[in-house]
N, C-alpha and C positions, 0 to 999 in steps of 0.2 A: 515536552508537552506545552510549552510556553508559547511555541509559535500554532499551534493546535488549538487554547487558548484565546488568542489573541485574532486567529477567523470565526470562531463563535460570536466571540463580542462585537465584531466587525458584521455581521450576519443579524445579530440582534437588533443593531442600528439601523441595518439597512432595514430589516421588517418593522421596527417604530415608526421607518418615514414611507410607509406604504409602498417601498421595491419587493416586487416579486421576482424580479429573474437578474438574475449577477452572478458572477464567477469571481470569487475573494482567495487569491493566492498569497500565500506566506513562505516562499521559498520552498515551496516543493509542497507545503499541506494545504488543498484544496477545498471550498466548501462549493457546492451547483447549487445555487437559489430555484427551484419553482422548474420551468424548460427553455430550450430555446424556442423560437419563435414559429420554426416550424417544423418541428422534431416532436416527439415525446418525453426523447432523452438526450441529456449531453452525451458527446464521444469522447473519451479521454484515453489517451494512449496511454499504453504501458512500455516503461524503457526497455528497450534488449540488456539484459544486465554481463551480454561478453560480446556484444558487437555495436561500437563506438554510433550513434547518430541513427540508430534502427529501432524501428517499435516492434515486439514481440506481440503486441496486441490491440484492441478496443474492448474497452466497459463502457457500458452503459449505466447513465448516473442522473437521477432526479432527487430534487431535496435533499442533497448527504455530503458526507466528508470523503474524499479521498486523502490516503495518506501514505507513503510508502518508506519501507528502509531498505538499502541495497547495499551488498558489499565492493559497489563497484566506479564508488565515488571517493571515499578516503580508505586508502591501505596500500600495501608494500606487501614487493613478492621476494621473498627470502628460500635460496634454496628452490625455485619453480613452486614454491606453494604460497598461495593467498593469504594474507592476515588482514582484515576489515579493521575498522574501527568500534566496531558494537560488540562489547566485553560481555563475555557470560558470568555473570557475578558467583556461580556458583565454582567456578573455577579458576576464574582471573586474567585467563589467556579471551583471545578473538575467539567469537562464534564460528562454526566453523559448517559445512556444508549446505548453507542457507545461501542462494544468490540475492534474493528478493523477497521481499513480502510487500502486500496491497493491502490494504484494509477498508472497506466503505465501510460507514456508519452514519450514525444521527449526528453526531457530535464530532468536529474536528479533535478537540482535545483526544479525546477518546481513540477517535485512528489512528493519530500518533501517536500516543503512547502502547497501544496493542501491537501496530507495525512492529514497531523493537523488540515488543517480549515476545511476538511468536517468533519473532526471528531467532530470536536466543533461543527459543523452546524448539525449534526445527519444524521438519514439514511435519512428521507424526503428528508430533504433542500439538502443536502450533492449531493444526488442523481440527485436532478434535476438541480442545479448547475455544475457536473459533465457535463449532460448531454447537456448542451449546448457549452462547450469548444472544441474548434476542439485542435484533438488528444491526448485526455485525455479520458482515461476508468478507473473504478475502482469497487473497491468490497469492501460492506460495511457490516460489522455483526456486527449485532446491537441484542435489546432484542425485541422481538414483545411485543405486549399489556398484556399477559399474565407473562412475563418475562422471556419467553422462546427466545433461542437464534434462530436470521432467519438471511439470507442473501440475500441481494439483490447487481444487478450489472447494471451496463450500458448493453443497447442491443449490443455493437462491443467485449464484452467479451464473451457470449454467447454462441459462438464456441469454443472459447479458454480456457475454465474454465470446470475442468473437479471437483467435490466437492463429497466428500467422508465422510463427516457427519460421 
């Protein structure tokens, strides 16, 4: 949440000194100031979270945080199966059938730290938990029953998600 944190305050700055449009990155947590210039929205890609240097998508982002957790940046395959780095604290071992999660919101802080619980909470929980937060959307790739990769999103992304599998 630190680096979440720390593009808010950076966003605050920039709106005391009269900036409306900037793109403030903290290592991966994202805030979009206002638009670009001749856009409506920024475009932000979303990483392919199992094929190296490929975007699984576009959002669409005005005034908000992007933020994302993936299992596909720190972890070790033991055995042909995946162990991430984001502990489910209810259990103590890695999360486990969550590839990704995206979270826009108002507040950087806020995406990142929801990024990681719905990722521990899975797509189910994750999902309808999302969906009751006001001004929180997110995109969750997960593996479906077969352990094949599916994504599902909140219905206010819908528009804004454009996904190129």
């Amino acid at each position: 949440m630190a680096k979440g944190y720390g593009v808010d305050r950076a966003i605050g700055v920039l709106r005391e000194n009269g900036i409306s449009r900037a793109i403030v990155n903290a290592g991966g947590d994202l805030y979009f100031l206002g638009k670009p210039l001749e856009r409506d929205f920024w475009r932000v890609g979303l990483k392919h979270p199992r094929k190296e240097g490929e975007v699984l998508g576009l959002i669409k982002v005005r005034d908000g945080a992007v933020a994302t957790s993936g299992d596909y940046q720190k972890y070790f395959i033991l055995q042909g199966k995946r162990f991430c780095h984001i502990i489910n604290p209810a259990t103590g071992r890695p999360a486990q059938s969550t590839l990704s999660v995206t979270v826009i919101a108002r507040e950087a802080m806020r995406a990142d730290a929801l990024a990681t619980a719905l990722f521990v909470l899975g797509s189910e929980r994750g999902l309808k938990l999302a969906s009751r937060l006001e001004g929180v959307e997110t995109i969750i790739v997960h593996e479906d029953d077969s352990g094949e990769m599916a994504i599902s999103m909140t219905d206010g992304l819908r528009d804004r998600v454009t996904i190129y599998k």
